[in-house]
C-alpha positions as CSV (number, residue, x, y, z in Angstrom):
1,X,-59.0,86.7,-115.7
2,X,-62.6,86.2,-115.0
3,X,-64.7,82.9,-115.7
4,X,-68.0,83.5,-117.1
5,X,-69.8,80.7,-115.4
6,X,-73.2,81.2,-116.8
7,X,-71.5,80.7,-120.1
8,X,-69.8,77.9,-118.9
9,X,-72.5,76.2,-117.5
10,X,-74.5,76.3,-120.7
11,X,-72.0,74.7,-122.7
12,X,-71.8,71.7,-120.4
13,X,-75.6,71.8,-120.9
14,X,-75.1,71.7,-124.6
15,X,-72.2,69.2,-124.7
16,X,-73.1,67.1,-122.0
17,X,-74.0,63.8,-123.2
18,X,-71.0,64.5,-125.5
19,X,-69.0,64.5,-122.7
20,X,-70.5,61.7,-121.1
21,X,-69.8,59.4,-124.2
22,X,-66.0,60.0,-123.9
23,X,-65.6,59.5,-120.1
24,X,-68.2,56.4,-120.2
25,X,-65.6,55.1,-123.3
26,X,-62.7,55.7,-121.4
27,X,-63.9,53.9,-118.3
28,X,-64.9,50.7,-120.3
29,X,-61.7,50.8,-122.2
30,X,-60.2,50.7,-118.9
31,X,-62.7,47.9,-117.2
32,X,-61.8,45.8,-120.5
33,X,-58.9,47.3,-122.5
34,X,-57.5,43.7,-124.4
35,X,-61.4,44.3,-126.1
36,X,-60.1,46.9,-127.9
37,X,-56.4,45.9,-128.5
38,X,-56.7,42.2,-129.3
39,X,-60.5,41.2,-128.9
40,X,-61.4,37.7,-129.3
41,X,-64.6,35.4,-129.0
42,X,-65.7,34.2,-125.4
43,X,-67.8,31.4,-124.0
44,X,-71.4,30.9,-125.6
45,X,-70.3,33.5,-128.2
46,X,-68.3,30.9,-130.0
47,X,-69.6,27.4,-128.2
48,X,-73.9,28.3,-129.0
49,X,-74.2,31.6,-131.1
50,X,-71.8,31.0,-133.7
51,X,-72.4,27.1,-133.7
52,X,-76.2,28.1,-134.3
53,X,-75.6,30.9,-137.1
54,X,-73.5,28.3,-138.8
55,X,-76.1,25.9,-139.1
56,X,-79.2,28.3,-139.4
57,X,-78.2,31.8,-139.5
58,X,-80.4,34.5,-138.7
59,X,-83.6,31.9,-138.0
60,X,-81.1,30.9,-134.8
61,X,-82.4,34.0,-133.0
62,X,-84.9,31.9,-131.5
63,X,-82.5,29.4,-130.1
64,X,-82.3,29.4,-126.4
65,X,-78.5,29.9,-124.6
66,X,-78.6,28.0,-121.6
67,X,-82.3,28.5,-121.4
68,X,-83.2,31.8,-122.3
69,X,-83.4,34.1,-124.6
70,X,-80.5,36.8,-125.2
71,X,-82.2,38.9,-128.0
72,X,-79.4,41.9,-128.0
73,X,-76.1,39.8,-127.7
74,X,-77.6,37.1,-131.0
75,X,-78.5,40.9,-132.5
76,X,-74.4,41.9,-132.0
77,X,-72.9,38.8,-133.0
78,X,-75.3,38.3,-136.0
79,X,-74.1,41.8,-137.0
80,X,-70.5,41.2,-136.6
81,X,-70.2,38.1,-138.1
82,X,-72.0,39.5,-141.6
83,X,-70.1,42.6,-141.4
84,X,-66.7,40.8,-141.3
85,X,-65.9,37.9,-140.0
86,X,-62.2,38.4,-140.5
87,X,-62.6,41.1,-138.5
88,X,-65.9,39.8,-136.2
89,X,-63.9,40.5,-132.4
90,X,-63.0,44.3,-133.2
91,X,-66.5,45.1,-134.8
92,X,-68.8,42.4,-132.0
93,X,-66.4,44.5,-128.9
94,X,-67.2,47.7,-130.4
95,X,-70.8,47.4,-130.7
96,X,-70.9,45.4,-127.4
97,X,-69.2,48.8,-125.9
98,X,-71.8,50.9,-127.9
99,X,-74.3,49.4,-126.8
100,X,-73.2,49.5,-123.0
101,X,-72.5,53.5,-123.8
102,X,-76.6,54.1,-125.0
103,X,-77.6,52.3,-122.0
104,X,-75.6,54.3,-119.9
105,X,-77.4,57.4,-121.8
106,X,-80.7,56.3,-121.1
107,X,-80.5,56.1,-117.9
108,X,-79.1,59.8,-117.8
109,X,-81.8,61.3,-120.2
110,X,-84.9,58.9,-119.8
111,X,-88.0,60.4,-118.4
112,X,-87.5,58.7,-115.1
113,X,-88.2,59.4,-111.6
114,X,-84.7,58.5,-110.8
115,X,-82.7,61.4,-109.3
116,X,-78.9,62.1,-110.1
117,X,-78.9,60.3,-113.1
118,X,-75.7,61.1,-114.4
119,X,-74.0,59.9,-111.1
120,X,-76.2,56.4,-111.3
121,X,-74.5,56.0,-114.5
122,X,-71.3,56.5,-113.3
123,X,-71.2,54.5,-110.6
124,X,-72.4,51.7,-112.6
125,X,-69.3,51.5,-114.4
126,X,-67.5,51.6,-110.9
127,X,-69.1,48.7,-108.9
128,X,-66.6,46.9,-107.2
129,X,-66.8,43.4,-109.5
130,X,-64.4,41.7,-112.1
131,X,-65.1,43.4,-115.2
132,X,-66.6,39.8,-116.8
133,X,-70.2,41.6,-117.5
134,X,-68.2,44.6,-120.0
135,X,-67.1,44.6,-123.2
136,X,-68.6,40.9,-124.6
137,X,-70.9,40.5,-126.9
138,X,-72.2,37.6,-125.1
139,X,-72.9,39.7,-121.6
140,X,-74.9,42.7,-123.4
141,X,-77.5,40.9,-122.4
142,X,-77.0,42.1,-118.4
143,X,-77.1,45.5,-119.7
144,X,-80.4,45.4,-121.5
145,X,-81.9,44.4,-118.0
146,X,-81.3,47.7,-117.2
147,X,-83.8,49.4,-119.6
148,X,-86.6,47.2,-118.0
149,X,-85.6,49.1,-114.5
150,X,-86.1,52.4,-116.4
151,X,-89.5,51.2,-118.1
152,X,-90.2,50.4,-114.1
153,X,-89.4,54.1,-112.9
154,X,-90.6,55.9,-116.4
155,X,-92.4,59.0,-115.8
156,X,-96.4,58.5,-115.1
157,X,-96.9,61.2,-117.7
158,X,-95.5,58.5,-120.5
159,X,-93.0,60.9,-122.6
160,X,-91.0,59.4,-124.8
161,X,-93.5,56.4,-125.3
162,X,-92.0,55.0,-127.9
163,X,-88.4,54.5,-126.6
164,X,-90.1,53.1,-123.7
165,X,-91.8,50.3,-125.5
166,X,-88.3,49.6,-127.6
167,X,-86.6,49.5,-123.7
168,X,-89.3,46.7,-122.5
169,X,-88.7,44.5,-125.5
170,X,-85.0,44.7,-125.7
171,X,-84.8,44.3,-121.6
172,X,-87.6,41.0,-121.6
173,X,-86.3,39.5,-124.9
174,X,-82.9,39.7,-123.3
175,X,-82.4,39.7,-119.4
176,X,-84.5,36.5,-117.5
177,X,-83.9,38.7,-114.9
178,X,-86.7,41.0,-116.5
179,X,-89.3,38.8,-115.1
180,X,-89.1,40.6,-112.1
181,X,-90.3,43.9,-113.3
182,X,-94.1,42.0,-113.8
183,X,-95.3,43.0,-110.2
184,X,-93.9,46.8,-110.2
185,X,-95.7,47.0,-113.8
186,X,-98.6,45.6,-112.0
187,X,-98.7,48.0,-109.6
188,X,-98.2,51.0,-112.1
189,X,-101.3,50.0,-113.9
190,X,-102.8,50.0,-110.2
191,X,-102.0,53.5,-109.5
192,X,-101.7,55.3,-112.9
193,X,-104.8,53.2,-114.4
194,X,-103.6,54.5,-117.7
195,X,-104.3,52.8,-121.2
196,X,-100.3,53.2,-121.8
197,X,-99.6,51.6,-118.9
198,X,-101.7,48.5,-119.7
199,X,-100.0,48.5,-123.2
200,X,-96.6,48.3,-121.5
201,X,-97.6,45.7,-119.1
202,X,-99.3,43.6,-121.3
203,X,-96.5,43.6,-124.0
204,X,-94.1,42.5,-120.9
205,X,-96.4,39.4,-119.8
206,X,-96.6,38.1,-123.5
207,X,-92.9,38.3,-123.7
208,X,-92.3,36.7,-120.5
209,X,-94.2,33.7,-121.1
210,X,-91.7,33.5,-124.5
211,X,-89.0,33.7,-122.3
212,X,-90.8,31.2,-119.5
213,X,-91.4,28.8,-122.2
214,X,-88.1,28.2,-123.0
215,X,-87.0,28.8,-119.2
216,X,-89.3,25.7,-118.4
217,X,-88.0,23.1,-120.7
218,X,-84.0,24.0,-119.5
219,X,-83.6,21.3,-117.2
220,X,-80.6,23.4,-115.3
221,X,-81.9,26.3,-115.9
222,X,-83.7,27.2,-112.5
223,X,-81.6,24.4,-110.5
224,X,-82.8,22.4,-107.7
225,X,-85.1,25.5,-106.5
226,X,-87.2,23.8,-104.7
227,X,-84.6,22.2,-102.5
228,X,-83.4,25.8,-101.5
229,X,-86.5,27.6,-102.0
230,X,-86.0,28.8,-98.2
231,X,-83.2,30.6,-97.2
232,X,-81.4,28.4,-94.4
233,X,-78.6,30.7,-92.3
234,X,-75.5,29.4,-94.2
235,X,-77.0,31.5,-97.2
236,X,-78.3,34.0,-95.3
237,X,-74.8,34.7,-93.5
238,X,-73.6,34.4,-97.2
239,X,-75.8,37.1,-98.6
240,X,-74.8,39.5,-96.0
241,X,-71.3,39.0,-96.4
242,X,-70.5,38.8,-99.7
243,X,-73.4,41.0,-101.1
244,X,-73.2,43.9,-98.9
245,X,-69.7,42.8,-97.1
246,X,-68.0,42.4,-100.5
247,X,-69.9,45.7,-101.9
248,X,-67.2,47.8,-99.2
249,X,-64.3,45.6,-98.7
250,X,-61.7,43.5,-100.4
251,X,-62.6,40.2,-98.2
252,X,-64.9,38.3,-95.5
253,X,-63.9,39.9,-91.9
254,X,-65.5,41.0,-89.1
255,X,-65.7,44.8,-90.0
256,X,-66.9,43.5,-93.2
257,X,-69.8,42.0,-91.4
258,X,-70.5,44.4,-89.1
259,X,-70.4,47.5,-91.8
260,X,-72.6,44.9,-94.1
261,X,-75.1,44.9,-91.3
262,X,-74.9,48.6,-90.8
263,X,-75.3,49.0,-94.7
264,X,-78.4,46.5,-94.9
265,X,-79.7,48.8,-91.9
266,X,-79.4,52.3,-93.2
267,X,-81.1,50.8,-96.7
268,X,-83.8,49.4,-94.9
269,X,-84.3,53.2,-92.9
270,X,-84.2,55.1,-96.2
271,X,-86.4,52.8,-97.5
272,X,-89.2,52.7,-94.0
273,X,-88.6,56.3,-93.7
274,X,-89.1,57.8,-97.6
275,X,-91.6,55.1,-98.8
276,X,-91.9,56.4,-102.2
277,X,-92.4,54.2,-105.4
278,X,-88.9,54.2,-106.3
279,X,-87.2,53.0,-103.4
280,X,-89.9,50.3,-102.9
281,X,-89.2,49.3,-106.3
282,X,-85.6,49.5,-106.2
283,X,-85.3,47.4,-102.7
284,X,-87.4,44.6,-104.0
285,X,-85.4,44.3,-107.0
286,X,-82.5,44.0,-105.3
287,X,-82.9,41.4,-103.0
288,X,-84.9,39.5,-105.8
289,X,-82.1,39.7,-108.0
290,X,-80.1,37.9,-105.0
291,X,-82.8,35.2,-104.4
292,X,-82.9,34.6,-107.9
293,X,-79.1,33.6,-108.0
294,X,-79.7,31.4,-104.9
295,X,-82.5,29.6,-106.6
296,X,-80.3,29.4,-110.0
297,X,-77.0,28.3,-108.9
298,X,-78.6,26.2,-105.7
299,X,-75.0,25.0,-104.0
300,X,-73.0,26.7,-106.2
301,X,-73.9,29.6,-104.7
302,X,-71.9,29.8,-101.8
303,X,-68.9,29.7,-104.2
304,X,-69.4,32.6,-105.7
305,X,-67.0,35.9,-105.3
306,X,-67.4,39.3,-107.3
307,X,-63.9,38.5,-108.1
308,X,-63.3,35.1,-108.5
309,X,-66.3,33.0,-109.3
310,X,-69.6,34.2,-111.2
311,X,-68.8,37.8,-110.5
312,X,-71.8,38.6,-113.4
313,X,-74.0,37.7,-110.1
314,X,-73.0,40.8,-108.4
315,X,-73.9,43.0,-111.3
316,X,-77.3,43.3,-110.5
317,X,-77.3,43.7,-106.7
318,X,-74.3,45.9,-106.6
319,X,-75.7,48.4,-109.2
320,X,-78.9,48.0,-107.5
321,X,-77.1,49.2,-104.2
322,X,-75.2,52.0,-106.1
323,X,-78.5,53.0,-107.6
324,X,-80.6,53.2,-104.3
325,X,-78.2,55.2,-102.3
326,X,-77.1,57.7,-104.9
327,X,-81.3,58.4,-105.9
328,X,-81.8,58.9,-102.3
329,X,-78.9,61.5,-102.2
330,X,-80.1,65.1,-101.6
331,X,-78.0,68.0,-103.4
332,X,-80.5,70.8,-102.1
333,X,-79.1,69.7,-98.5
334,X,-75.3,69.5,-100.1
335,X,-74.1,73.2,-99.2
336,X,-70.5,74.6,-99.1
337,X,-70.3,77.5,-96.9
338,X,-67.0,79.9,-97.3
339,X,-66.7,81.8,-94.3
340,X,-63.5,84.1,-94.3
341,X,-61.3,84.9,-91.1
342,X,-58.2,86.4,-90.5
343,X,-58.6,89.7,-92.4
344,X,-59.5,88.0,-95.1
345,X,-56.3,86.4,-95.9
346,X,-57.2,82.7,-95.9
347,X,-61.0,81.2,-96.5
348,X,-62.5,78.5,-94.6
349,X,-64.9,75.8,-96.6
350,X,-67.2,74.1,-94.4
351,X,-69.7,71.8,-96.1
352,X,-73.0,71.6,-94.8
353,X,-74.0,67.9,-95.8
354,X,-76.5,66.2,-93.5
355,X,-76.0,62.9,-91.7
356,X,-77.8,60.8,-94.5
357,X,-76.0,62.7,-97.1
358,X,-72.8,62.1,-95.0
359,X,-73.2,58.0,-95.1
360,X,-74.2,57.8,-98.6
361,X,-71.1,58.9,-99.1
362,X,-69.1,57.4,-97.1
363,X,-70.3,53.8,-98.3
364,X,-70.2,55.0,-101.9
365,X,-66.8,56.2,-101.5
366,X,-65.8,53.1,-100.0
367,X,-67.0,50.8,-102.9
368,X,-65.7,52.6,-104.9
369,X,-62.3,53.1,-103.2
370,X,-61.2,50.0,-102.7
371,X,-62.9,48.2,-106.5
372,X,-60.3,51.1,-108.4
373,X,-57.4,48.7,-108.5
374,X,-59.0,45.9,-109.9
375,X,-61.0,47.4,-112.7
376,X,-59.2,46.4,-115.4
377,X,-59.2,42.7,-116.5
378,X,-56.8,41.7,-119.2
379,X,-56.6,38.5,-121.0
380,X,-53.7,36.8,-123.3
381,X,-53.5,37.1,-127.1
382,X,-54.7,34.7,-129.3
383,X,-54.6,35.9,-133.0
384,X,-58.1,35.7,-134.9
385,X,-57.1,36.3,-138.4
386,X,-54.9,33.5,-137.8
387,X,-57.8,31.2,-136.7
388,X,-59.4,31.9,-139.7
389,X,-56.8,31.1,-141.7
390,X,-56.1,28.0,-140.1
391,X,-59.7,26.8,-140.1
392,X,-60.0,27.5,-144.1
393,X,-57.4,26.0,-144.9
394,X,-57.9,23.0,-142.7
395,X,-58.9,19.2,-144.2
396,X,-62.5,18.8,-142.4
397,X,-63.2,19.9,-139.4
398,X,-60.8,22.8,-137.1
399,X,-61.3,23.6,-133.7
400,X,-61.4,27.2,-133.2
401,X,-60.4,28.7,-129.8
402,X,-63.1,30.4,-127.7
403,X,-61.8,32.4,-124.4
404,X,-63.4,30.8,-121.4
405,X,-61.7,32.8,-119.2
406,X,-58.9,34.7,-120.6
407,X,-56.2,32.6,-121.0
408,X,-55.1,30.6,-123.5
409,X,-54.6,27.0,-121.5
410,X,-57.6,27.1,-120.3
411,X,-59.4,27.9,-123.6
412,X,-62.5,25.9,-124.8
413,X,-62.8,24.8,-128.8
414,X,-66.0,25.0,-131.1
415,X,-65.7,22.2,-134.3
416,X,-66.3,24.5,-137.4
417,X,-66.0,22.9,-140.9
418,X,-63.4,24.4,-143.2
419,X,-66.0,25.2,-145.5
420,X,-68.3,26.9,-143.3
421,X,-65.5,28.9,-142.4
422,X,-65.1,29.7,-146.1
423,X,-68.7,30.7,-146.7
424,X,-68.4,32.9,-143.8
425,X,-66.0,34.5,-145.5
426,X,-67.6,35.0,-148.5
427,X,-70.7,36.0,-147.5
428,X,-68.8,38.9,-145.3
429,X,-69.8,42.5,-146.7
430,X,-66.1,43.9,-145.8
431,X,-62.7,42.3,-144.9
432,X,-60.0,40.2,-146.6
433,X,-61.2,38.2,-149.1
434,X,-58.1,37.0,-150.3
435,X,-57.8,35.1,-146.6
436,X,-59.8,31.8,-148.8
437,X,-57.2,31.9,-151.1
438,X,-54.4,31.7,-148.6
């Protein structure tokens, strides 16, 4: 039987992004799969959002969480808790998963300059982290970010112009970490010197100084900065090992180390030796988004672990790294060769790669290696419907549970008034009503 490959290779052009929506699903249900079985609410979900559209509902939009704004995880929870919320974990996971899953698609078809999209996308879901940044409402927010690095890279011809503009107030009314995109705007209006460019960058300084005036007053919110404003060697040694040492291998050793340096070094050459706008742009990024942590978390920092403690400070860098080496990968150079021998009775395939080719892969391969057993993260069962029950019925106050960090000793508890509980109920467009007569 013969395979027509031209006709095969057009219906993965038709069906691709169809295709791409069921493996990006399948991945995230198994980074997160207890969001989809038995989802529940987590940290500032339940402890500031909910708290806040209690008291003011939609108007609490506005209301800083922990400092900044968070525009597309108040947008999921406000959604969820109107839809149902009997029902508010299912419906505020599966939007929270949607919402990862279209900006997975934009990066695969926005106009960017980015090369091997559909492999960037991937390996996002793949970075060697605890899987703390997917599936919560609360942490959609990290993936908005994202759609201010494709604003960054968008193509100079502007197509698309409108979902570009959406992208660049989603990502700077959501991500602090958007701030960083200012000077690579800056520098597109410098060397495109379009009107469309100007829009774009002035729309993002005008919602940065919202986000900066609410950054400002947050007394915790940038730390002691100035006391670690300069990198001393303690964090330096930290940054190489757990940022690039951690990116390739389960712990802190001297191969670690050494490949960490070797990594930091062949990054540095792809970036001296192809100086082109994206890998600038990319490289500055990442070691902002690094610096950024250090000023943020000040001691706390050399605590952290992409396991253990604040792994959502990884997500960034490491998709950052995963971004730069797989754009800088060259399939024109990527050849397989079948030479036959021996009369034609067995076939030799020698691939023709190139050395940079060749250690792209190799590092991407080991990230991604040795992160595959610990994708999933699970947590214990707490039942919401039961929650609600408990709270309605409750004399006066009821302290619901909120997942801090998966487990149900160590859970934290939000004060919610048996009658606001109630009217959340009623004022649900779907679910059980008869849960305020129970």
């Amino acid at each position: 039987m013969r395979i027509n490959f031209a006709a095969f290779k057009e219906h993965l052009r038709v069906y691709k992004l169809c295709y791409l929506f069921l493996i990006f699903l399948l991945l995230l249900i198994v980074r997160r799969p207890n969001q989809f079985t038995h989802p529940f609410i987590w940290s500032e979900d339940g402890t500031h959002i909910l708290s806040s559209y209690i008291d003011k509902g939609f108007s609490s939009l506005l209301i800083p969480v922990n400092g900044y704004l968070i525009f597309t995880s108040k947008i999921i929870n406000f959604i969820a808790f109107k839809a149902s919320f009997s029902h508010y974990p299912l419906i505020a996971s599966l939007l929270a998963n949607l919402f990862i899953i279209l900006v997975l698609l934009a990066i695969v078809k926005s106009p960017t300059s980015l090369k091997n999209r559909a492999f960037i996308a991937l390996a996002i879901l793949f970075i060697p982290t605890d899987s703390e940044a997917f599936g919560v409402a609360l942490y959609s927010f990290w993936w908005a970010g994202l759609l201010g690095l494709l604003c960054c890279l968008w193509d100079k011809n502007n197509k698309f112009y409108s979902f570009r503009i959406l992208f660049t107030f989603l990502s700077f009314s959501s991500s602090p970490f958007s701030i960083f995109f200012l000077p690579i705007l800056f520098l597109r209006c410098f060397l495109y010197k379009s009107i469309k460019e100007y829009f774009i960058t002035t729309f993002s300084i005008v919602l940065t100084l919202v986000q900066m005036s609410f950054i400002l007053k947050y007394p915790n919110a940038i730390g002691s900065a100035m006391k670690f404003l300069i990198p001393n060697q303690a964090s330096l040694d930290h940054i190489v090992r757990s940022y690039f040492g951690l990116y390739l291998f389960d712990e802190k050793n001297t191969i670690a180390f050494l490949m960490a340096l070797f990594l930091l070094a062949f990054i540095a050459y792809l970036a001296y030796s192809k100086k082109t706008f994206e890998n600038i742009s990319i490289l500055c990024l990442l070691f902002m988004s690094i610096f950024s942590t250090y000023l943020r978390l000040g001691d706390v920092f050399y605590v952290t672990h992409p396991y253990v403690a604040g792994p959502r400070y990884y997500f960034y860098p490491y998709i950052l790294i995963n971004i730069f080496l797989i754009h800088n990968f060259q399939f024109r150079h990527f050849k397989i060769q079948v030479k036959k021998i021996l009369f034609d009775r067995f076939t030799l395939k020698a691939a023709k790669i190139g050395l940079k080719n060749f250690i792209i892969i190799v590092f991407v391969t080991i990230s991604v290696s040795h992160s595959a057993g610990k994708l999933t993260r699970a947590h214990e069962y707490i039942s919401w419907q039961n929650a609600v029950k408990e709270c309605i019925s409750a004399n006066g106050e009821y302290e619901f549970p909120v997942f801090y960090d998966g487990k149900v000793y160590t859970n934290t508890g939000i004060k919610i008034a048996s009658d606001d509980c109630r009217r959340l109920i009623e004022e649900q467009f779907f679910g059980d009503q008869g849960l305020i007569n129970q």
